[in-house]
C-alpha positions as CSV (number, residue, x, y, z in Angstrom):
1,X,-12.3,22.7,-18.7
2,X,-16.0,21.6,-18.9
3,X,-17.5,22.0,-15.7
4,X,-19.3,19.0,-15.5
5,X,-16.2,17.1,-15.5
6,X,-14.4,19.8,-12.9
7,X,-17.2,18.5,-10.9
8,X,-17.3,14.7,-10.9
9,X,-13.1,15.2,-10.5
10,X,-13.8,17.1,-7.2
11,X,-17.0,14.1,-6.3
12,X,-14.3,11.4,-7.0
13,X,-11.3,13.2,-5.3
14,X,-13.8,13.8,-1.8
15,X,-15.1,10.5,-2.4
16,X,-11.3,9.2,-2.1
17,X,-10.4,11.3,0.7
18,X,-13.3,10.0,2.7
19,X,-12.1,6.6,1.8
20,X,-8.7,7.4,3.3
21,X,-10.1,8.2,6.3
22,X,-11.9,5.0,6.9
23,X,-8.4,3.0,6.1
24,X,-6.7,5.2,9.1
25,X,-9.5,3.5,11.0
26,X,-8.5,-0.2,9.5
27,X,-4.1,1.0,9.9
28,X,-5.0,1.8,13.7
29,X,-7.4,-0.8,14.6
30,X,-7.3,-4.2,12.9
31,X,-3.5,-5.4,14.5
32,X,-5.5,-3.9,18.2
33,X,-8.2,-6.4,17.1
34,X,-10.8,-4.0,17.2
35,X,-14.4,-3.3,15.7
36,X,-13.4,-0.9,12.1
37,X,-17.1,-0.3,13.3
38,X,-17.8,0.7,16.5
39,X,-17.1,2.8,18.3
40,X,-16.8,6.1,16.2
41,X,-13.2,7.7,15.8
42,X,-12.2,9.7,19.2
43,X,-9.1,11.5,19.9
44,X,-6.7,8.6,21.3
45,X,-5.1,11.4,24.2
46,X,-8.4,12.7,25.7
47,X,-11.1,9.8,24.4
48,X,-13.4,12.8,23.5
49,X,-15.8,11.2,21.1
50,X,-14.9,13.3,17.6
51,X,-17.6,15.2,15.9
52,X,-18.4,15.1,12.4
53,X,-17.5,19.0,11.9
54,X,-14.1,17.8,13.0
55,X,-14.0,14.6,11.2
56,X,-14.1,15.8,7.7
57,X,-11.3,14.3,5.6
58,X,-8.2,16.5,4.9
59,X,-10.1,19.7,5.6
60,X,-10.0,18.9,9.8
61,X,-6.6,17.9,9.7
62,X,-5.5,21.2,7.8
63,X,-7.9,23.5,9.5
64,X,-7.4,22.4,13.4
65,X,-3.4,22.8,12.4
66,X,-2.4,18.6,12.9
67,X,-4.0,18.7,16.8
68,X,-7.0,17.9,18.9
69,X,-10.0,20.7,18.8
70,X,-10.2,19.5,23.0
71,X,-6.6,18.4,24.3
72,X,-4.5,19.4,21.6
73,X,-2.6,16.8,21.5
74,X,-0.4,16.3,18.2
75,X,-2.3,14.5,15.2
76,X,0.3,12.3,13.4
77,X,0.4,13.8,9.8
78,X,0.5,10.5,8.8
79,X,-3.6,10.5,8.8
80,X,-3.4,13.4,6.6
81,X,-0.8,11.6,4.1
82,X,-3.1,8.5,3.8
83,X,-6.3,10.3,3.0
84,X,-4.5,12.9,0.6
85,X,-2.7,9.5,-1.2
86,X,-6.2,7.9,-1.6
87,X,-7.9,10.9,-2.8
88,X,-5.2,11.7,-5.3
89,X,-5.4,7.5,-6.3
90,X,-9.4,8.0,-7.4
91,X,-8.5,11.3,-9.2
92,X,-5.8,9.7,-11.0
93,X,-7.3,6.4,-11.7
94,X,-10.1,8.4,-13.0
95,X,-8.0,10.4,-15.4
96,X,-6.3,7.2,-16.8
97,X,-9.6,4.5,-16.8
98,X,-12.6,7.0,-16.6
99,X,-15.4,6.2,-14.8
100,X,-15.7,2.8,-15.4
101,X,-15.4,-0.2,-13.6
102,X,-11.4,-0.9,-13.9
103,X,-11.1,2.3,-12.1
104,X,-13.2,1.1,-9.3
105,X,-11.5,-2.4,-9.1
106,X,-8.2,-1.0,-9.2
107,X,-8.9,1.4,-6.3
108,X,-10.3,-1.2,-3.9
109,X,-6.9,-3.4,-4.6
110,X,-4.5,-0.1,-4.2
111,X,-6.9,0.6,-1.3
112,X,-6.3,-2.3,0.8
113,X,-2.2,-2.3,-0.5
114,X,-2.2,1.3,1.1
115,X,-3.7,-0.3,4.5
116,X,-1.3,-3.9,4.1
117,X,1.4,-1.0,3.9
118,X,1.1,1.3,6.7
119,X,0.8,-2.2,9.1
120,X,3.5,-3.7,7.8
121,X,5.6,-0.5,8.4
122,X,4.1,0.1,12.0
123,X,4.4,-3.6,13.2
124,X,5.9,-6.0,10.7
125,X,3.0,-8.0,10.0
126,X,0.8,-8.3,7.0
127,X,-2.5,-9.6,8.2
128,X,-4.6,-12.7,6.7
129,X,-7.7,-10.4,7.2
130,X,-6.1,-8.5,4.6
131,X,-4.0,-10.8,2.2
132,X,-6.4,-13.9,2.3
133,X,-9.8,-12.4,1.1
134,X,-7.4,-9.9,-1.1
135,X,-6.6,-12.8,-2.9
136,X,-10.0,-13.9,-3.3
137,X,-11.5,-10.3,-4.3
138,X,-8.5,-9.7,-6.6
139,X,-9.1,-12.9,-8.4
140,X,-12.1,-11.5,-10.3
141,X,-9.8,-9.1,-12.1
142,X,-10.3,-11.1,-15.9
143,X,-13.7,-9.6,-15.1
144,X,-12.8,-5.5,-15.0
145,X,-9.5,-5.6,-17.2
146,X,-9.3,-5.9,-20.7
147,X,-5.8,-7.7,-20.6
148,X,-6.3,-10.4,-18.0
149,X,-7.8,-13.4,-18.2
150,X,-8.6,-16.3,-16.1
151,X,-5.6,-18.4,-16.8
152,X,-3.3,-15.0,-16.4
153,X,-5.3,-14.8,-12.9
154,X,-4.5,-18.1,-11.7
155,X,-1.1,-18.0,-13.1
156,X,-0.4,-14.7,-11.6
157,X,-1.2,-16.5,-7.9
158,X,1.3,-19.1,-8.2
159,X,3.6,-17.4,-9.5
160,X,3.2,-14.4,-7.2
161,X,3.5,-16.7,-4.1
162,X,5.7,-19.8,-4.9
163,X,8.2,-17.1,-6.1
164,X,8.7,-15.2,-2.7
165,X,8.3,-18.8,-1.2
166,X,11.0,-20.4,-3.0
167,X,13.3,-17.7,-1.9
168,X,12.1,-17.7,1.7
169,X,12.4,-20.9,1.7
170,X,16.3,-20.6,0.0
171,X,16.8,-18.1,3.3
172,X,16.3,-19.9,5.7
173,X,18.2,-22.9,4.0
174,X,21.1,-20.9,4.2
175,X,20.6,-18.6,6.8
176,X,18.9,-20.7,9.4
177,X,16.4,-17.8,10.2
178,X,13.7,-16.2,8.3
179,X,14.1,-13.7,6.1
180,X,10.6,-13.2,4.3
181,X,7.3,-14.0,6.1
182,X,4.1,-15.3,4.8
183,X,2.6,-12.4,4.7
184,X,5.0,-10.9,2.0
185,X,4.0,-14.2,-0.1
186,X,0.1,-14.0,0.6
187,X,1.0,-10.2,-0.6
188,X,2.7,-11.3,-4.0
189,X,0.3,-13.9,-4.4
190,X,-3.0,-11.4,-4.1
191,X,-0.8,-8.9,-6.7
192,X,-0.5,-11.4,-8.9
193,X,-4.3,-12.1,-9.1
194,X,-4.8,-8.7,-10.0
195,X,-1.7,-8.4,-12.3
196,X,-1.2,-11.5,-14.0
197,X,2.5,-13.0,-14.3
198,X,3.6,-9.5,-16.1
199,X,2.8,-7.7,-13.0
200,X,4.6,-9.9,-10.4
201,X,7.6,-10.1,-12.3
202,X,7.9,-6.3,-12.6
203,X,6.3,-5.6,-8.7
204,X,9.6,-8.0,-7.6
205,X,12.0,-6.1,-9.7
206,X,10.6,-2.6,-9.0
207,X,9.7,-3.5,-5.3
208,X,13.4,-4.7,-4.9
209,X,14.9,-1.5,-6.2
210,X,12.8,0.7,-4.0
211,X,13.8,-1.4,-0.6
212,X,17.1,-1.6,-1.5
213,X,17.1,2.3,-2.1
214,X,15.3,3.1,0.9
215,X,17.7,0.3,3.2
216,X,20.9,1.9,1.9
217,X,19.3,5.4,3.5
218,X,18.6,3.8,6.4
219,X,22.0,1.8,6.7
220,X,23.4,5.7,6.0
221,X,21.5,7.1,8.6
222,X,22.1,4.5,11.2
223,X,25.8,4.9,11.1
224,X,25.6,7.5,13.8
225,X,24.0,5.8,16.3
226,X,26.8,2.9,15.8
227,X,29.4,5.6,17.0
228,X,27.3,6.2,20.3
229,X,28.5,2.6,21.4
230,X,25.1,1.4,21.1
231,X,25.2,-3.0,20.1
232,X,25.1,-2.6,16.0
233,X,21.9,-2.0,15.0
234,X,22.2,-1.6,11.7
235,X,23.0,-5.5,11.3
236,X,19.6,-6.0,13.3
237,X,17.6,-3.5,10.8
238,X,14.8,-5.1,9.6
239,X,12.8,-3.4,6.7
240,X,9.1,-4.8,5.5
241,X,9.1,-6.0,2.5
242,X,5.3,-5.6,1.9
243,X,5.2,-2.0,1.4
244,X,7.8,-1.7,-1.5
245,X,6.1,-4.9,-3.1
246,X,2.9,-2.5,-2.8
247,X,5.0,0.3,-3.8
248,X,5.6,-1.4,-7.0
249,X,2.5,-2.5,-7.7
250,X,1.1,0.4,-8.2
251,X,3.9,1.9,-10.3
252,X,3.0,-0.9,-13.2
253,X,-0.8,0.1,-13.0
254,X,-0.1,3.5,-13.6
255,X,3.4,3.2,-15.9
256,X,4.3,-0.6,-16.2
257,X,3.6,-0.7,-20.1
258,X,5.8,2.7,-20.5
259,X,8.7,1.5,-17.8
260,X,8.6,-1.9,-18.9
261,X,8.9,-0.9,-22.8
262,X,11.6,1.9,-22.2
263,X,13.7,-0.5,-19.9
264,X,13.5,-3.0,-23.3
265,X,14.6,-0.4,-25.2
266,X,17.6,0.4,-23.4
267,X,18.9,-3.1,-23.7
268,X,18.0,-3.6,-27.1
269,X,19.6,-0.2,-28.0
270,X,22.3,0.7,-25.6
């Protein structure tokens, strides 16, 4: 391997990690409404004020064994998961795009679907801070990649939100109640900025496949707790939507051409 290339691969991979651990800082603070500024990170059991030769990126985590150097109090591994995912997104985006500026575009949008995710999961909102100026940034992507274009751009925003819209809308219709917020449309529509119409079409399919495998686990695992008497709470489960929709957005930037042409080729020759 040449070694100037083993060495920009390690540069991008520590420049992604680093990146991860700003967006712990953006999961944990924007639904508090707090400053992804100031103060500088402290351990959330003690408040002791965390010093950079314990703040490094993966390393800390690994090194101090998941807990705090002064109370050691249990750091969720959750921290370490987003900062190894983001580093290992750079690396990879490198590998596919090179250093150029579609790898850079397409980590800023994966980088704020990896923070959209992580919210939704911890407290069922997507916010506009988020979606709104996603949609905006994500719009420009005619200018980094070779396949999109400004009509695909604005296509891929109506059709990314009037889709999950229609069906919301549909729900509640039916249902009386809501079954998909606006933040799962903002979501769609931001995806489709950056995807074009090809891209939301496969992020519904592929996003739809991935919550329904992961609801049927959590249906499965549920069942127990039905026995203890407790009032159904598997009826009352309610799974975001935003990060399988994010889930399957980055499956087509890495393998939508190659998933999208084997799945034709099954139908066409079953």
């Amino acid at each position: 391997m040449d070694n100037s290339f083993l060495l920009l691969s390690i540069i991008i991979f520590a420049f992604g990690a680093c990146i991860g651990s700003f967006l712990n800082v953006c999961i944990y603070r924007i639904p508090a409404g707090k400053s992804i500024v100031s103060p500088g990170s402290s351990c959330w059991g003690c408040g002791t004020p965390i010093p950079f030769s314990f703040n490094i990126p993966v390393l800390s985590w690994l090194l101090l064994g998941g807990r705090c150097r002064f109370c050691k109090i249990k750091i969720s591994i959750r921290y370490l998961i987003v900062e190894l995912f983001t580093a290992f997104t750079a690396f990879f985006l490198f590998l596919k795009y090179g250093a150029a500026p579609i790898s850079l575009y397409y980590f800023i949008f994966i980088c704020i679907l990896i923070t959209i995710s992580f919210i939704d999961f911890d407290h069922r909102i997507i916010p506009d801070l988020l979606s709104l100026p996603g949609i905006i940034i994500c719009a420009s992507s005619f200018y980094f990649i070779p396949d999109m274009s400004l009509k695909n751009t604005i296509a891929g925003i109506f059709t990314g939100g009037m889709s999950l819209y229609t069906i919301a809308f549909l729900y509640y219709f039916v249902r009386r109640e809501e079954g998909l917020g606006g933040g799962d449309i903002k979501l769609l529509a931001m995806i489709g900025a950056a995807t074009g119409i090809k891209g939301v079409l496969f992020t519904i399919f592929s996003g739809s496949l991935l919550g329904t495998v992961f609801g049927a686990a959590a249906i499965f695992r549920l069942k127990t707790i039905r026995k203890k008497g407790l009032d159904d709470p598997v009826s009352k489960l309610r799974i975001p939507f935003g990060p399988f929709l994010s889930a399957g957005a980055v499956l087509y930037i890495f393998y939508g051409d190659q998933l999208i042409y084997w799945y034709l080729n099954i139908i066409q020759h079953p």
